[in-house]
N, C-alpha and C positions, 0 to 999 in steps of 0.2 A: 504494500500500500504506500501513497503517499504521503508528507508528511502533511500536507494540507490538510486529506483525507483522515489521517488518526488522527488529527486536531480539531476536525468536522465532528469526526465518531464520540470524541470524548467531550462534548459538548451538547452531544445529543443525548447523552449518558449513555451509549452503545458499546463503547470500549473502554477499557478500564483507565482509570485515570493517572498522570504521573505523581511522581514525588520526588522532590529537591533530595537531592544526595550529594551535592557541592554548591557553591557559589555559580557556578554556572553549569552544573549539569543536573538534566533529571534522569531518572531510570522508572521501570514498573516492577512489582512483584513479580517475583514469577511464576506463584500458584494463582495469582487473579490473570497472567496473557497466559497462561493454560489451559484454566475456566474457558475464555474467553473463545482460543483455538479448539474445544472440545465442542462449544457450542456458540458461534458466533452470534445467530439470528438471536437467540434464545438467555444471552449473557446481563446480566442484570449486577449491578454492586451489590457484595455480601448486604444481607439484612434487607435489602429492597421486597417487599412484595409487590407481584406484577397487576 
């Protein structure tokens, strides 16, 4: 994907969200882009009900 594109997804809440791991970098978990790659359509943030 693009980076546009995961920055579209994760504002629509569809792709997991990042987190600050420096001053200038983010990263993601990597059992929530797991979740995510197991079920994309279907991926929701822990604790969300649909």
């Amino acid at each position: 994907m693009s980076r546009s594109t995961i920055y579209r997804k994760i504002a629509e809440g569809t792709f997991p969200a990042q987190l600050k791991i420096s001053t200038n970098g983010t990263g993601w978990h990597e059992s929530d882009i797991n979740r995510w790659i197991a079920d994309p359509v279907g991926w929701r943030p822990k604790g969300e009900v649909r």
